[in-house]
N, CA, C and O atoms as CSV, one atom per row, in Angstrom:
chain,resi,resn,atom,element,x,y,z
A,1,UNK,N,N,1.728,-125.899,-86.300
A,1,UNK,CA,C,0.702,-126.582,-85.532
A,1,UNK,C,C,1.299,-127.363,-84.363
A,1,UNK,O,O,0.705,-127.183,-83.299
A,2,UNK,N,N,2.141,-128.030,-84.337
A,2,UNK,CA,C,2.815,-128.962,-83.708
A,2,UNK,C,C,3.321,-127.997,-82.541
A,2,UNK,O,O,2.993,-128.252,-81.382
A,3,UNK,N,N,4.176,-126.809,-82.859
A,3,UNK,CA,C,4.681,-125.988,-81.548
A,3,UNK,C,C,3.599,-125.580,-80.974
A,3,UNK,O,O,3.675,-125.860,-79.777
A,4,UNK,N,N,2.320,-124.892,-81.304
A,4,UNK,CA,C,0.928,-125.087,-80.542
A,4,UNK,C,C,0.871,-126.319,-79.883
A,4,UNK,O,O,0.692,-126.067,-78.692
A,5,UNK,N,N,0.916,-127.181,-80.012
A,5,UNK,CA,C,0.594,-128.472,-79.483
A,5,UNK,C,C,2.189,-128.629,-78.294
A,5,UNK,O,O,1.852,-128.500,-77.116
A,6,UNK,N,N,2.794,-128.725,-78.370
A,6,UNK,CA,C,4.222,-128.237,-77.588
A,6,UNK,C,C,4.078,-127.551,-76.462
A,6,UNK,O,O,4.463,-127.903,-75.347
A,7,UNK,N,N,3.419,-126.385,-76.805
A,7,UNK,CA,C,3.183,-125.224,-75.885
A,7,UNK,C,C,1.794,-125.877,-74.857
A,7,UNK,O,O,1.625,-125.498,-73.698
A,8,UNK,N,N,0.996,-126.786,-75.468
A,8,UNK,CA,C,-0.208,-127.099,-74.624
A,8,UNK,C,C,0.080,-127.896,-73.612
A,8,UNK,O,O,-0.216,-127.838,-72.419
A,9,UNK,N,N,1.182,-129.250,-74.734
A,9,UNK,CA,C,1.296,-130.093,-73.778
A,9,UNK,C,C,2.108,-129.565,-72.427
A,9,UNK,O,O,1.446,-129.911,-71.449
A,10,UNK,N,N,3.226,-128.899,-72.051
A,10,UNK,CA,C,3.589,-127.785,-71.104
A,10,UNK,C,C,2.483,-127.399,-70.160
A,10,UNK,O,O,2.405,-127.709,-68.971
A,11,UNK,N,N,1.671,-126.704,-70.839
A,11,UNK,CA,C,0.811,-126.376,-69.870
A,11,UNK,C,C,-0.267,-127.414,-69.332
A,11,UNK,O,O,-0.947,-127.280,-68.315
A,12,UNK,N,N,-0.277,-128.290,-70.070
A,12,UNK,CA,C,-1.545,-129.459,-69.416
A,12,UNK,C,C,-0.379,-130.149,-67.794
A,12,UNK,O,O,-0.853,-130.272,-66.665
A,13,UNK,N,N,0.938,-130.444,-68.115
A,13,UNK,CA,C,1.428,-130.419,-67.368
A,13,UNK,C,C,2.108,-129.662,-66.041
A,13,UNK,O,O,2.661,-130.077,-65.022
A,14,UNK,N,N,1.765,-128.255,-66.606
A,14,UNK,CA,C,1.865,-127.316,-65.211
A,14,UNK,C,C,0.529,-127.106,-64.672
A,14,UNK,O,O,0.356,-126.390,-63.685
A,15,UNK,N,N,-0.565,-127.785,-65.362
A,15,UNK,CA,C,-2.014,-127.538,-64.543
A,15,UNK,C,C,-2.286,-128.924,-63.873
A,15,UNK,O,O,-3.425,-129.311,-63.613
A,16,UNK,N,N,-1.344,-129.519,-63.656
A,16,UNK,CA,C,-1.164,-130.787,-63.475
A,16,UNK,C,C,-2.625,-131.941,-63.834
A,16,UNK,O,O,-3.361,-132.516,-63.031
A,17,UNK,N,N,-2.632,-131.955,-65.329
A,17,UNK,CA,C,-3.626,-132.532,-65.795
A,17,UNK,C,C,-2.803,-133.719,-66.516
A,17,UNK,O,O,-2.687,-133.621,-67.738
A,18,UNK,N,N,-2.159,-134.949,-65.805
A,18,UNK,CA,C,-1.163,-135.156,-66.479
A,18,UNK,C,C,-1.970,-136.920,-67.699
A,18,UNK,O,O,-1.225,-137.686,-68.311
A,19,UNK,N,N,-3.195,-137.017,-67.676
A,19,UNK,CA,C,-4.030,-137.678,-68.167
A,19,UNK,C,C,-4.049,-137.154,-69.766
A,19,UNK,O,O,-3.706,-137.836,-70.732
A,20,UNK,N,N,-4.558,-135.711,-69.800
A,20,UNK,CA,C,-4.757,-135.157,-70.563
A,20,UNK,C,C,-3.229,-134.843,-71.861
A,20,UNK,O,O,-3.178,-134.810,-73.091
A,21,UNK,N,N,-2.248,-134.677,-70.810
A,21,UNK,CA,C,-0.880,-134.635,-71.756
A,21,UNK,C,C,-0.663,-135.698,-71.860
A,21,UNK,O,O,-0.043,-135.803,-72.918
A,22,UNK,N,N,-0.800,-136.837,-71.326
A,22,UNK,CA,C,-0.604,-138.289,-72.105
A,22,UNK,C,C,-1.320,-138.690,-73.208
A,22,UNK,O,O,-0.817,-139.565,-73.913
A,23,UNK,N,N,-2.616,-138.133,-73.563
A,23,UNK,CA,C,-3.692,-138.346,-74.396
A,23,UNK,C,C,-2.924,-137.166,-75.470
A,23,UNK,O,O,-2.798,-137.586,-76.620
A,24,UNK,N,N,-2.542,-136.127,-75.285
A,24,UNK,CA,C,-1.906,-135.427,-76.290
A,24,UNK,C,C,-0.188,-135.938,-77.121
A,24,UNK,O,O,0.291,-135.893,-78.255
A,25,UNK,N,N,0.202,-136.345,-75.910
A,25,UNK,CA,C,1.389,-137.251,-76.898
A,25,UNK,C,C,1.226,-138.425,-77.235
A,25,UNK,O,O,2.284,-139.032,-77.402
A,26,UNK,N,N,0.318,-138.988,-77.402
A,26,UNK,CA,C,0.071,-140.298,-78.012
A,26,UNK,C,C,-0.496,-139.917,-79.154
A,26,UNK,O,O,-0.905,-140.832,-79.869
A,27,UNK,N,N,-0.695,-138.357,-79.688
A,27,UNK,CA,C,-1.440,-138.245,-81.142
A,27,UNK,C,C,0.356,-137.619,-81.679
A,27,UNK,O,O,0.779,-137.834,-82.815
A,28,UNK,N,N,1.115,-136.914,-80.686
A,28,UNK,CA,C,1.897,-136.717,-81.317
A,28,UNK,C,C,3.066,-138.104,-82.093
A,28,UNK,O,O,3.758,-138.235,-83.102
A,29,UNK,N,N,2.674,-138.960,-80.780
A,29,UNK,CA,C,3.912,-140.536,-81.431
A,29,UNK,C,C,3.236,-141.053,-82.257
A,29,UNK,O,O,3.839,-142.067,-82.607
A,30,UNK,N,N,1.965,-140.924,-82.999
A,30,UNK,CA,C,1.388,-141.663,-83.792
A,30,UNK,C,C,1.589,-141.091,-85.188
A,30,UNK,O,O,1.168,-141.736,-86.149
A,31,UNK,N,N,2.069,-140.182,-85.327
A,31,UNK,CA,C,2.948,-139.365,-86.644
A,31,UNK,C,C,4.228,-139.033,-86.574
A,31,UNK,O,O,4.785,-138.436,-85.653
A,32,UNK,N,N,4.944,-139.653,-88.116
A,32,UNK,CA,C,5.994,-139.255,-87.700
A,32,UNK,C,C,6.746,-137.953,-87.788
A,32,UNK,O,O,6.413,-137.008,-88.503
A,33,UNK,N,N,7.566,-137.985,-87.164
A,33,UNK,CA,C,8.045,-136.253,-86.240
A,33,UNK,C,C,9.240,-136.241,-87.559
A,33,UNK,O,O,9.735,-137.322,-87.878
A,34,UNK,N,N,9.553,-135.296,-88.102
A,34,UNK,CA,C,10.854,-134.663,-87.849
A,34,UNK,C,C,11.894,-134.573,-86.832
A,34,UNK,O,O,11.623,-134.594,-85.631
A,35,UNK,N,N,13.188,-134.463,-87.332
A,35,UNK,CA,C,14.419,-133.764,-85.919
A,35,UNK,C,C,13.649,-132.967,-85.318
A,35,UNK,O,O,12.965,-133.245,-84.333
A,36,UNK,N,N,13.717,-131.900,-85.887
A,36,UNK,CA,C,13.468,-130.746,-85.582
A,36,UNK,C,C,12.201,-130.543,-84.398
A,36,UNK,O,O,12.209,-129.740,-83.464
A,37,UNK,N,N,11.157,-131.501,-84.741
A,37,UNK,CA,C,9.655,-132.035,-83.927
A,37,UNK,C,C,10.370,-132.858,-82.978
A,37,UNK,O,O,9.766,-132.960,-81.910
A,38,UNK,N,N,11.168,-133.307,-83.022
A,38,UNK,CA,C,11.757,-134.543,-82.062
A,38,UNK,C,C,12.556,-133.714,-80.928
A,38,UNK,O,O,12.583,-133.933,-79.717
A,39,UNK,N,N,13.293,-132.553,-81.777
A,39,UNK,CA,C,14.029,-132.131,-80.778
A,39,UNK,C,C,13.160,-130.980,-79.599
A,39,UNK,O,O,13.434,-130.996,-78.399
A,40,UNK,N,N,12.191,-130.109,-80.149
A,40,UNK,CA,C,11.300,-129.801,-79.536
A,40,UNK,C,C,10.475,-130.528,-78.435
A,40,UNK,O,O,10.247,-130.173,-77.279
A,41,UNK,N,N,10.035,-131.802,-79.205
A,41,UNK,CA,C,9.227,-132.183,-77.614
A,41,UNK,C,C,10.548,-133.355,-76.716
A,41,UNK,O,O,10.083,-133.973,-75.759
A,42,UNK,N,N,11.810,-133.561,-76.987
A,42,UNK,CA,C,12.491,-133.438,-76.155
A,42,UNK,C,C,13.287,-131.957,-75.107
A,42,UNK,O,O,14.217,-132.132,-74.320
A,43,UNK,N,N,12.733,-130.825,-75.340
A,43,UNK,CA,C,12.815,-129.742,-74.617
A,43,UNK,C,C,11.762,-129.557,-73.840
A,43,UNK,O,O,11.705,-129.303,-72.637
A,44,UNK,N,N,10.837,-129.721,-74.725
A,44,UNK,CA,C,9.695,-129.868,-73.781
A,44,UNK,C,C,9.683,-130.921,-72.940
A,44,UNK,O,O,9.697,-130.491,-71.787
A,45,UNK,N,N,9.666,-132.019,-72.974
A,45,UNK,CA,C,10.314,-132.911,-71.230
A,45,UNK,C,C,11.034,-132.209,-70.292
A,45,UNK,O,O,10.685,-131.949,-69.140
A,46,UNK,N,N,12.018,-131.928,-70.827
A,46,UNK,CA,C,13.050,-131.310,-70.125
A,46,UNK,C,C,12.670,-129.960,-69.282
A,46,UNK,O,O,13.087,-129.791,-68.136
A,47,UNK,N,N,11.947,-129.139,-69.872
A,47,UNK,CA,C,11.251,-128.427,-69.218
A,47,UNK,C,C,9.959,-128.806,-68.274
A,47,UNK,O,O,9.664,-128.139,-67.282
A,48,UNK,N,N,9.448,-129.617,-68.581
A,48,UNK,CA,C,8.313,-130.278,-67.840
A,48,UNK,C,C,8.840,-130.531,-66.481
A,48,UNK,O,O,8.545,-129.978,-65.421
A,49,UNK,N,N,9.739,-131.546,-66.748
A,49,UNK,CA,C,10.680,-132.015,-65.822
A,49,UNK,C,C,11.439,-131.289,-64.674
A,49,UNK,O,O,11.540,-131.518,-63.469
A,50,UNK,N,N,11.843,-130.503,-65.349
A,50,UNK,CA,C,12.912,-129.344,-64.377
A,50,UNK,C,C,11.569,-128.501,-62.996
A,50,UNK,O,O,11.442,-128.446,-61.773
A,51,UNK,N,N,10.665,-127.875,-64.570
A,51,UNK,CA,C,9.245,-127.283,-63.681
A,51,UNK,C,C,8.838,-127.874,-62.431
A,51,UNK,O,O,8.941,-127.208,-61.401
A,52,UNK,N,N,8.243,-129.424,-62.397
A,52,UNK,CA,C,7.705,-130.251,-62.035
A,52,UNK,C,C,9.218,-130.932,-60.590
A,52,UNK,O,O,8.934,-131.030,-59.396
A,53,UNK,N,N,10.623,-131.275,-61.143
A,53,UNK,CA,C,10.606,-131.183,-59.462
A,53,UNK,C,C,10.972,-130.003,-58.553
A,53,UNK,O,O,11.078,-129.953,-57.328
A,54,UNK,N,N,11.145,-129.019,-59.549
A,54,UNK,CA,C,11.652,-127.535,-58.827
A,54,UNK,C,C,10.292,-127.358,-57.871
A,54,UNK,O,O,10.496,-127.016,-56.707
A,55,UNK,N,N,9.226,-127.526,-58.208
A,55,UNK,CA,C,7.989,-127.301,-57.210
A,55,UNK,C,C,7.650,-128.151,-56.275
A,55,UNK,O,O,7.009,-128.039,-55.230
A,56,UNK,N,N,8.376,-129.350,-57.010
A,56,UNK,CA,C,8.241,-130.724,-55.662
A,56,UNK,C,C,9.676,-130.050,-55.162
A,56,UNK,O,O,9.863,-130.377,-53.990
A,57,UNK,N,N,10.232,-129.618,-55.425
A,57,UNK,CA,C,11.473,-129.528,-53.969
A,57,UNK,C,C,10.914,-128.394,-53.298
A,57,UNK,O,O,11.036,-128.246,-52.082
A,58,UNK,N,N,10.382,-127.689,-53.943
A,58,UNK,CA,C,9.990,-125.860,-52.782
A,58,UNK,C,C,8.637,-126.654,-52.074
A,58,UNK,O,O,8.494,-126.356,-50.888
A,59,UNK,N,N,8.027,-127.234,-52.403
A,59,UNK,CA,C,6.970,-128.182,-51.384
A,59,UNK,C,C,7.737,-128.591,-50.536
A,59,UNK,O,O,7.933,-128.079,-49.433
A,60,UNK,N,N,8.182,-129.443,-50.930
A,60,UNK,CA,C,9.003,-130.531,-49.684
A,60,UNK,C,C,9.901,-129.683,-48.632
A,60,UNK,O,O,9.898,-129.904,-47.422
A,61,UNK,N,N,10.786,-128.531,-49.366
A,61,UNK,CA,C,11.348,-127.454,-48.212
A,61,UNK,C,C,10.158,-126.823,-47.447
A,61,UNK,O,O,10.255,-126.914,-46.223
A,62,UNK,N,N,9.128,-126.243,-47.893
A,62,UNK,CA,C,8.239,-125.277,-46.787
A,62,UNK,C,C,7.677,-126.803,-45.724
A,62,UNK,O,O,7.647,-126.698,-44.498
A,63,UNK,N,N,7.251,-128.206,-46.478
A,63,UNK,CA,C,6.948,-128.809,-45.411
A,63,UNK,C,C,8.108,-129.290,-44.629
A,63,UNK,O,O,7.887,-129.957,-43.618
A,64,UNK,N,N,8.773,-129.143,-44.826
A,64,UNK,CA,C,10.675,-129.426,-43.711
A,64,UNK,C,C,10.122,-128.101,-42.572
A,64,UNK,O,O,9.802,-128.136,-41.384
A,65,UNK,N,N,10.189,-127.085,-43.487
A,65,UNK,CA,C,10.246,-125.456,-42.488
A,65,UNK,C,C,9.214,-125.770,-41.731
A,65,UNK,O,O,9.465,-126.010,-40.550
A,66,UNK,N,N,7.741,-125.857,-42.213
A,66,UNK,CA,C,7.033,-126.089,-41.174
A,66,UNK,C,C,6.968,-127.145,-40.125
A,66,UNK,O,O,6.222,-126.975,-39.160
A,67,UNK,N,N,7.604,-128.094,-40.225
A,67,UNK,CA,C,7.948,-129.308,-39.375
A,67,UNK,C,C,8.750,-128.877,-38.570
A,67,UNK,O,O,8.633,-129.449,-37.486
A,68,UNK,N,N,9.525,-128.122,-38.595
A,68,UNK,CA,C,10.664,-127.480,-37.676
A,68,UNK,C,C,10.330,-126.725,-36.814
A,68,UNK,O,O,10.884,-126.671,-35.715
A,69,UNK,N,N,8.893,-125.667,-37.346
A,69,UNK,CA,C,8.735,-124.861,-36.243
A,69,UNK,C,C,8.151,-125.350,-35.657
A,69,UNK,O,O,8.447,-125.369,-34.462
A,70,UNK,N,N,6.778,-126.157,-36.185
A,70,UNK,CA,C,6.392,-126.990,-34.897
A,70,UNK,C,C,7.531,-127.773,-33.918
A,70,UNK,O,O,7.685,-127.405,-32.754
A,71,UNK,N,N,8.020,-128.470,-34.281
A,71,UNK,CA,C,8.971,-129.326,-33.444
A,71,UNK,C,C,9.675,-127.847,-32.576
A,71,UNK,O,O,9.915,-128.130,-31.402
A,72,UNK,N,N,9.940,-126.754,-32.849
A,72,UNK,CA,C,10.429,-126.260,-31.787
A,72,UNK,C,C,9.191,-125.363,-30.676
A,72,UNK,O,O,9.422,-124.961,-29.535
A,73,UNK,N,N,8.292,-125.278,-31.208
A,73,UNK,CA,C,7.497,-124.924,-30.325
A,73,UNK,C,C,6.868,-126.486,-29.381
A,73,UNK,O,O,6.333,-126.062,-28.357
A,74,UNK,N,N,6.797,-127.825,-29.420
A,74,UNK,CA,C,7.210,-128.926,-29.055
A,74,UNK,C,C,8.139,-129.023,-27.964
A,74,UNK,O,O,8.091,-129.568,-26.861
A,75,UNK,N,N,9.456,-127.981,-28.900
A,75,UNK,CA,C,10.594,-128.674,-27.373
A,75,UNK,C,C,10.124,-127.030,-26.312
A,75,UNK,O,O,9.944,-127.009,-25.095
A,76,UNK,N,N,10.053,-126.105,-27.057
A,76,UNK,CA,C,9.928,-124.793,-26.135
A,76,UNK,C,C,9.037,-125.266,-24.857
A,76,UNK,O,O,9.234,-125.141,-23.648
A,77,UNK,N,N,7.785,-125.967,-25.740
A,77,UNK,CA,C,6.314,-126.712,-24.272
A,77,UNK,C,C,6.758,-127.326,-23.448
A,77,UNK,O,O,6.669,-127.090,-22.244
A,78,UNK,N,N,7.740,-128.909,-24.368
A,78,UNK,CA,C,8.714,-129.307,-22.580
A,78,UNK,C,C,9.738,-128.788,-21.875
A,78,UNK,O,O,10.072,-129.047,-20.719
A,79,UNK,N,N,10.201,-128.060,-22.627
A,79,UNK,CA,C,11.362,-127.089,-21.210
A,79,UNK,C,C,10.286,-126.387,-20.246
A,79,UNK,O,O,10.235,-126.737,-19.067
A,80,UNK,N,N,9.450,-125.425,-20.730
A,80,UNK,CA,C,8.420,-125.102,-19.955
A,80,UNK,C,C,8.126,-126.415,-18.849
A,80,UNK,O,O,8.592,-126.494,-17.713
A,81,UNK,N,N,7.439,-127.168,-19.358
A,81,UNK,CA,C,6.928,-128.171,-17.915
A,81,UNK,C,C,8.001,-128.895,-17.335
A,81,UNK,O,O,7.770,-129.578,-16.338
A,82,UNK,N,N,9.404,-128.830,-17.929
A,82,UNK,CA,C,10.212,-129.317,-17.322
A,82,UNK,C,C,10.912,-128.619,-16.246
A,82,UNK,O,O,11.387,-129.134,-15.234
A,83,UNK,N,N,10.922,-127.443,-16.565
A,83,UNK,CA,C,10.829,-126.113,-15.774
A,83,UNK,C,C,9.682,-125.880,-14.761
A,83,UNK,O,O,9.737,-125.004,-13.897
A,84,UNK,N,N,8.833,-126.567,-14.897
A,84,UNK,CA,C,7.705,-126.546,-14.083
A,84,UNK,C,C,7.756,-127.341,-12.957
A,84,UNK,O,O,7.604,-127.203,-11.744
A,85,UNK,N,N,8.061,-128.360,-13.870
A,85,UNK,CA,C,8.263,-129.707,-12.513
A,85,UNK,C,C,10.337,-129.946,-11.655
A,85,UNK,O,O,10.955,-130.820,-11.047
A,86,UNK,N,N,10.522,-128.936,-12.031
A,86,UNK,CA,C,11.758,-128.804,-11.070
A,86,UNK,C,C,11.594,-127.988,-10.185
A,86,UNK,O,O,12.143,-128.185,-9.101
A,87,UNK,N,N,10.583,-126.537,-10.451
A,87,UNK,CA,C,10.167,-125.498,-9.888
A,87,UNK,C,C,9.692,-126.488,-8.718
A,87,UNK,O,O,10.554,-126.886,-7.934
A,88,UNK,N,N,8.807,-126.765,-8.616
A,88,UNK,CA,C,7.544,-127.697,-7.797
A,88,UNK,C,C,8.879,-128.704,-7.041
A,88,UNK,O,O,8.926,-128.613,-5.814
A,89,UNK,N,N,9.604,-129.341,-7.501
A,89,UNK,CA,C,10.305,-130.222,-6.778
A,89,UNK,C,C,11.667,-129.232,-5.879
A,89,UNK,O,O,12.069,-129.528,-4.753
A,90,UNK,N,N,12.063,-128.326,-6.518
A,90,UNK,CA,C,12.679,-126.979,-5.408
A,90,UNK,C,C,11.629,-126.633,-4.311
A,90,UNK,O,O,12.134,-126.551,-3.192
A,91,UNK,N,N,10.377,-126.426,-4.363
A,91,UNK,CA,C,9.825,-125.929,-3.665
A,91,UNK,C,C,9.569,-126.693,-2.288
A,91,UNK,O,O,9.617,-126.259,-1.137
A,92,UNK,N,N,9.214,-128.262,-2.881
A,92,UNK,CA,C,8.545,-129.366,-1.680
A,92,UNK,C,C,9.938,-129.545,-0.953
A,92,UNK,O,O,9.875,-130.274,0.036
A,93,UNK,N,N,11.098,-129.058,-1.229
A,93,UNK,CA,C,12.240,-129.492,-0.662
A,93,UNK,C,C,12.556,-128.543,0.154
A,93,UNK,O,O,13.054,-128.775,1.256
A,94,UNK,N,N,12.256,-127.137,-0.371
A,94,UNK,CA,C,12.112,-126.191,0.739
A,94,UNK,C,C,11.912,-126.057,2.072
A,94,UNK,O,O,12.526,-125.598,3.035
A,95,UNK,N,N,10.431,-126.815,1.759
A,95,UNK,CA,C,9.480,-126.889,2.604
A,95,UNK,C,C,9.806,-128.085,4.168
A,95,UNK,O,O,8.942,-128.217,5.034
């Protein structure tokens, strides 16, 4: 019963329902565990854990990546008008 309950709490935490897995380990600390129960839902953290910032770091990289391309389409726009306004200042000097 308990590894059912193991396996849920996991997933309440990859559906990021993290209310709901707090409400589930508070029935599990209210009995006492075995090693064996102990050592399980310390894997299960551990897995929670690992899950949970491996997806906060691939977030945080695609929003880096996308910050980058904007910022270079940013500098690409001012070389353009900077290029623009030297063009224009070659020209009046021409003249």
């Amino acid at each position: 019963m308990r590894n059912m309950d193991i396996k849920l709490f996991e997933k309440l935490l990859e559906e990021e329902k993290p209310q709901e897995a707090i409400a589930l380990l508070k029935v599990y600390l209210q009995q006492p565990l075995t090693d064996e129960e102990k050592g399980g839902l310390y894997i299960a953290f551990a897995t929670a854990y690992m899950k949970i910032k491996t997806q906060a770091n691939k977030d945080y990289l695609a929003e880096l990546k996308e910050i980058a391309s904007t910022l270079k389409d940013v500098q690409k726009a001012e070389q353009q008008v900077d290029d623009a306004i030297n063009l224009d200042q070659i020209r009046r000097e021409l003249k």
